[in-house]
C-alpha positions in Angstrom: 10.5 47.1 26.4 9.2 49.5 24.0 11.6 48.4 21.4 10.8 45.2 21.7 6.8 45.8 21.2 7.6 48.3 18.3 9.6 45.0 16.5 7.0 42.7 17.0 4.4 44.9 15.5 7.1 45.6 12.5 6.9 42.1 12.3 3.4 41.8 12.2 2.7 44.1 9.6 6.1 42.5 7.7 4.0 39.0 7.4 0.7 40.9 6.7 2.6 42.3 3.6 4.6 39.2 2.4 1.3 36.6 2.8 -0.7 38.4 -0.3 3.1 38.6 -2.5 4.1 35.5 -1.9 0.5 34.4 -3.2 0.6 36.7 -5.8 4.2 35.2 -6.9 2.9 32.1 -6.4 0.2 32.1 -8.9 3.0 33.6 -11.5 5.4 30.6 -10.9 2.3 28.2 -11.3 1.3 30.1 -14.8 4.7 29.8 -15.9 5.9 26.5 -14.7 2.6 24.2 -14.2 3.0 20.9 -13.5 2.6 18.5 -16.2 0.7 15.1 -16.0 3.9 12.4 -15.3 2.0 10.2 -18.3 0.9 12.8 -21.1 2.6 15.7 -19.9 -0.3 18.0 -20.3 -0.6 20.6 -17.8 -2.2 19.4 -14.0 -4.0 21.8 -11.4 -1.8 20.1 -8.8 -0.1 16.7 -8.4 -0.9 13.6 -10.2 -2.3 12.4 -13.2 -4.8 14.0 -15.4 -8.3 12.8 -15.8 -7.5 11.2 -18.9 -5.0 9.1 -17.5 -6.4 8.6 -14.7 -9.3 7.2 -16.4 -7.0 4.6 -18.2 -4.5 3.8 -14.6 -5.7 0.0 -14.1 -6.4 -0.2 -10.1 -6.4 -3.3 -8.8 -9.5 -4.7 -6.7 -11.1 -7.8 -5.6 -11.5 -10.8 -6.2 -7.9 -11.5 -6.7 -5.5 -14.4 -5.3 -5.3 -13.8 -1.3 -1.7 -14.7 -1.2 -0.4 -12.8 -3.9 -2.9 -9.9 -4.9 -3.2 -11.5 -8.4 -6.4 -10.7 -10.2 -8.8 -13.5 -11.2 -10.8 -13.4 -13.8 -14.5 -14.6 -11.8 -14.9 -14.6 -8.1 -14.1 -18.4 -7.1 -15.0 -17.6 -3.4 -12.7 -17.6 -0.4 -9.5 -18.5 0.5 -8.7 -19.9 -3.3 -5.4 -19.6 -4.5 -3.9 -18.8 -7.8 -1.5 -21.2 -9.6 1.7 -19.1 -8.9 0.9 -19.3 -5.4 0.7 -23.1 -4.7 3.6 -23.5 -7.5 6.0 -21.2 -6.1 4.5 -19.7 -2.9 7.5 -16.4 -2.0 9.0 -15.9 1.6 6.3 -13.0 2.4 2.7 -14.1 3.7 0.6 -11.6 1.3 1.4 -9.3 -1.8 -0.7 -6.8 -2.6 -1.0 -3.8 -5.6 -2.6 -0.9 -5.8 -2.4 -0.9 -9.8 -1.5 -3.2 -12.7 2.2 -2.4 -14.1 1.1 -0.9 -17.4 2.2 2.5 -19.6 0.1 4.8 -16.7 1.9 3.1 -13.9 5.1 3.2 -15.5 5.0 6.9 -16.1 4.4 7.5 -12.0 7.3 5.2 -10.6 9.4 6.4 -13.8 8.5 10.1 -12.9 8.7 9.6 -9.0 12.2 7.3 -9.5 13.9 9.5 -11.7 12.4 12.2 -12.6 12.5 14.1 -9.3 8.6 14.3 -9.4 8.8 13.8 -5.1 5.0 15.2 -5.2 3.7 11.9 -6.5 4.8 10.1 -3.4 1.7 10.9 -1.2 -1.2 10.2 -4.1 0.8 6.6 -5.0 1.3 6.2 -0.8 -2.8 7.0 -0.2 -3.3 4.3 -3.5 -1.1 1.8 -1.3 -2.7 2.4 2.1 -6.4 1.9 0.3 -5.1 -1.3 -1.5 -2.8 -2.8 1.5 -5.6 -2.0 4.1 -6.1 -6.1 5.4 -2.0 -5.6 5.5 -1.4 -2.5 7.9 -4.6 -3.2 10.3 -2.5 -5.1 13.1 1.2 -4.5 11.6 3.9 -3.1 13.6 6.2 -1.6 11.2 6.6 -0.3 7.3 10.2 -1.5 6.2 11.1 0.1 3.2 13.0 -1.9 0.7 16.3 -0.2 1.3 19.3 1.1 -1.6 23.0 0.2 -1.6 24.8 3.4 -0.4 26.2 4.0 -3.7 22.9 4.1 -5.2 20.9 6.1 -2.4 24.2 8.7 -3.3 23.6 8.7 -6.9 19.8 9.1 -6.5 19.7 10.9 -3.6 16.3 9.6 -2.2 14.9 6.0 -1.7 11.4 5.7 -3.2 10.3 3.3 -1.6 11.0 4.8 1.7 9.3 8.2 0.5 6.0 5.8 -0.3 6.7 4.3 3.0 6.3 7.7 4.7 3.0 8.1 2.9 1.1 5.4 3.6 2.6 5.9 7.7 0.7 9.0 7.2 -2.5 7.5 6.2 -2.5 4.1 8.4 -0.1 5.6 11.4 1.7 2.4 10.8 5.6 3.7 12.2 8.4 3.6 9.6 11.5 0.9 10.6 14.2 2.7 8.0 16.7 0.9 10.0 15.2 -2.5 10.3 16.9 -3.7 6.9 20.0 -2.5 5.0 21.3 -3.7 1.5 25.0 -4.7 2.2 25.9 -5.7 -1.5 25.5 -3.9 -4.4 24.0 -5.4 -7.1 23.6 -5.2 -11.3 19.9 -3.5 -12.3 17.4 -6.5 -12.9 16.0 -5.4 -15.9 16.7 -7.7 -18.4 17.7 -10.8 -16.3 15.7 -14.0 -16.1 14.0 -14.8 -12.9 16.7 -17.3 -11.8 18.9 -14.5 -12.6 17.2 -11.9 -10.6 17.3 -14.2 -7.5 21.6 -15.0 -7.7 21.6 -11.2 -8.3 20.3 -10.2 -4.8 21.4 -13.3 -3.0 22.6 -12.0 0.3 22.4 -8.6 -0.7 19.7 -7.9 2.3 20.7 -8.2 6.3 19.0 -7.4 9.2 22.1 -4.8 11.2 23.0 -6.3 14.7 21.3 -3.0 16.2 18.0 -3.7 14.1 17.4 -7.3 15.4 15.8 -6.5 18.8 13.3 -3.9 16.8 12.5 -7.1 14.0 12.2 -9.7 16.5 8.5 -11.4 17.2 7.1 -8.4 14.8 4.5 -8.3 12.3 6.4 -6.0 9.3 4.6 -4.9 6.2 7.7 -4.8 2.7 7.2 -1.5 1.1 8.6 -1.0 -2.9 7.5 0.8 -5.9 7.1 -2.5 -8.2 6.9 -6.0 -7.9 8.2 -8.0 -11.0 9.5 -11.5 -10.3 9.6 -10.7 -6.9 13.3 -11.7 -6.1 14.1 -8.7 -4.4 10.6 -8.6 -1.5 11.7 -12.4 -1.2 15.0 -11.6 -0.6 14.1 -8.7 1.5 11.2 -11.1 3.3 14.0 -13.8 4.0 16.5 -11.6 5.3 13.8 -10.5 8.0 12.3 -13.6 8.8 15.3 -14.8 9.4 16.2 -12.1 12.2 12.9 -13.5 13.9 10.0 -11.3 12.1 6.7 -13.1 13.2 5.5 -12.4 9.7 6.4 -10.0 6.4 4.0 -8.8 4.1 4.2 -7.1 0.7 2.8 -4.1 -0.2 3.6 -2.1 -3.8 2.2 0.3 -5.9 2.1 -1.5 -9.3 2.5 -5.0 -9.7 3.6 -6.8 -12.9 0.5 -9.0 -14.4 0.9 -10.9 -17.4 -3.1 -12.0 -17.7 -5.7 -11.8 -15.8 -5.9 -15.8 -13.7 -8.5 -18.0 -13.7 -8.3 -19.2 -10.0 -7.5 -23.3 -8.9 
């Protein structure tokens, strides 16, 4: 009994001793290896961007298309579509964007996707809850836009599912990892036309046997980094809606916008 009292209080005074080194190392490693802003690479006090580039990230906000998050140049008052959406409305109900895909934006998904910068993933996933709020109020899962195998082994990490994670954290929305799987690999899209980009991820999404009961009659919110042409979320949306989703949403950080719309 006595032994075990003396260790404990060893133990005590062990942690009282480590807690002010491993401060002290701490502040060293910081000093020596700071992290750097992902867009100018100037030193941070913590992750994210610096308040340089942060004053030059484009955030999206109101008024913008209700279907697809699209900015407009006026407010034309509600429920007024933008020309892509009545043109070529996608498989999801609603797209929205935290921030226009420009050189900022691109740094963070470029940092977070290959650079191994994993400490952006909350900041961009509390951008996406903020921006996607109408979206997660009432939805019953996040469903990451999943990797092929061979891909999630090369990278080792899905970004969108790390962003999905996030934003769960912020709107308590639960995570369906297993809801959707990507059963073909496909060629990169950069570079290929939109018609392109859909043939390249034709059937390349599928809702697993043992997933179908959890999609069924559910309301299920897309989670990616990027939307572009969006022939990957409409792929992704189809693949679900077929399985018996009662509705899919779409809900990145950055989205592709060529000009700012005027609204129909």
């Amino acid at each position: 009994m006595q032994g075990a009292i003396a260790r404990t209080v060893n133990a005590a005074r062990l942690r009282r001793v480590a807690a002010p080194l491993r401060a002290v190392f701490g502040c060293a490693l910081d000093a020596a290896l700071p992290t750097l802003c992902p867009a100018c690479r100037e030193p941070v006090g913590g992750s994210g961007l610096c308040a340089s580039c942060w004053s030059r990230l484009s955030l999206i906000a109101p008024p913008y298309c209700p279907r697809l998050g699209i900015p407009f140049a006026y407010d034309p008052g509600p429920g007024v579509l933008s020309m892509q959406a009545i043109a070529d409305p996608p498989a999801y109900h609603r797209a929205r964007a935290a921030v226009r895909y420009d050189d900022i934006a691109r740094s963070l998904v470029h940092a977070l996707k290959y650079g191994d910068r994993l400490d952006l993933a909350p900041a961009m996933g509390r951008w996406m809850a903020r921006a996607g709020r109408e979206l997660l109020d009432g939805a019953d899962a996040l469903v990451p836009v999943p990797l092929h195998w061979r891909r999630l082994w090369t990278r080792r990490f899905n970004q969108s599912a790390l962003l999905a994670k996030a934003i769960s954290r912020e709107s308590g929305v639960a995570v369906g990892d297993a809801m959707l799987k990507r059963v073909k690999a496909t060629a990169q899209q950069v570079g290929l036309s939109q018609t392109e980009r859909a043939q390249n991820v034709q059937g390349a999404f599928r809702v697993p046997d043992e997933g179908r009961a959890t999609v069924a009659g559910r309301r299920l919110v897309l989670i990616d980094d990027v939307l572009t042409s969006g022939a990957t979320s409409d792929a992704c949306a189809r693949a679900l809606l077929r399985a018996g989703a009662q509705s899919v949403d779409l809900l990145v950080f950055a989205r592709v916008v060529d000009a700012i719309e005027a609204p129909i």
